[in-house]
N, C-alpha and C positions, 0 to 999 in steps of 0.2 A: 392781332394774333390771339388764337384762343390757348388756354394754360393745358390743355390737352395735346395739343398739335408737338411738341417737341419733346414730351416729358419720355425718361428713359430711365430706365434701373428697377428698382426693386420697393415695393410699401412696406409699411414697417409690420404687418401684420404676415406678409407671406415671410421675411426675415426672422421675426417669432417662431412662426412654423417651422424653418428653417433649422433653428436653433435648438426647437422641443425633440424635432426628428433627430438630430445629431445625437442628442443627449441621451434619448433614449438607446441610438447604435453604442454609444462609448458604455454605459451602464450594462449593457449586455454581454461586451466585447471583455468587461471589469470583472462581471460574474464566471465567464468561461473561465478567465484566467486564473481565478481561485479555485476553480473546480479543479478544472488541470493543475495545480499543485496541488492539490490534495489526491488526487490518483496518482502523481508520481510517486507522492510519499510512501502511499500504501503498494505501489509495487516495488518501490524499495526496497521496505520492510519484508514481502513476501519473498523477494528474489533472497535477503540475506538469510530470511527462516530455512527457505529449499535448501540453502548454500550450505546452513548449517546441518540440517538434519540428516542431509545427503553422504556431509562428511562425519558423521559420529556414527551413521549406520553401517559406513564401510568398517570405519575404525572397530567395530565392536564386530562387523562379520568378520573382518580381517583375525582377531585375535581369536575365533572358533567359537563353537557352541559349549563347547566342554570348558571353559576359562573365562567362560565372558562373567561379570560381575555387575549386578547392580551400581547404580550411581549416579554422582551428578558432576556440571561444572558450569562458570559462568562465562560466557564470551558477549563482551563488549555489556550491550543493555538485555542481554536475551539471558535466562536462566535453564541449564538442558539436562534435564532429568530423565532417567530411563528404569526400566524395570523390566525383568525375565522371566519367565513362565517354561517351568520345563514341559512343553509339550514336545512332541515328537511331529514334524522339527520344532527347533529351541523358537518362543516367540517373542519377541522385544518389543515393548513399548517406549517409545521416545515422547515427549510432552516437552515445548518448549515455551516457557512464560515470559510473559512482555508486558509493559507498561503502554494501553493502549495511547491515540492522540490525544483519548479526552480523561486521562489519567486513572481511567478503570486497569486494573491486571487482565488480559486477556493469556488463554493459551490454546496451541495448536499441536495436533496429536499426529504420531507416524505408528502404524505397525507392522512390523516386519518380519520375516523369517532367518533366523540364520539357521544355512545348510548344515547337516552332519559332517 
């Protein structure tokens, strides 16, 4: 009988192959996955800034054009500063400062109108 005639399975070099192709799909599938948390983070981060800025601009349209007052305050890790310009209508600057991921200060600006 020849050593060819019953041989069955796999050599050890297409099992190599085998192995390098895996490794390369999981190393791939490794790097997605740290992407995608990093873009959750940062939608996080944006959905809380919207959250915030959205509610200190009602806050300050709510209390008028004639009463609103420079200022600031801090919620959570975000610091929310604003400032007024009396133009006609009244103009508001909101600026809200963050410690970005890689520990630089970042900030993000709103400018707004409040009605007469």
């Amino acid at each position: 009988m020849s050593r060819l005639q019953g041989r069955a399975g796999f050599s050890l070099v297409e099992l190599l192959i085998s192995i390098i192709i895996i490794s390369i799909g999981i190393v791939g599938f490794a790097t997605a996955v740290g992407l995608m948390a990093t873009e959750l983070w940062f939608g996080l981060r944006d959905t809380e800034l919207s959250m915030l800025v959205a509610d200190q601009v009602s806050e300050l349209k709510a209390t008028g054009a004639s009463n609103v007052t420079p200022g600031s305050r801090v919620q959570g890790d975000y610091q929310i500063d604003w400032t007024i310009e009396t133009t006609k209508p009244t103009r508001m600057k909101v600026v809200v400062t963050y410690n970005g991921h890689d520990g630089n200060q970042r900030a993000d600006t709103i400018i707004a109108h409040i009605p007469e």
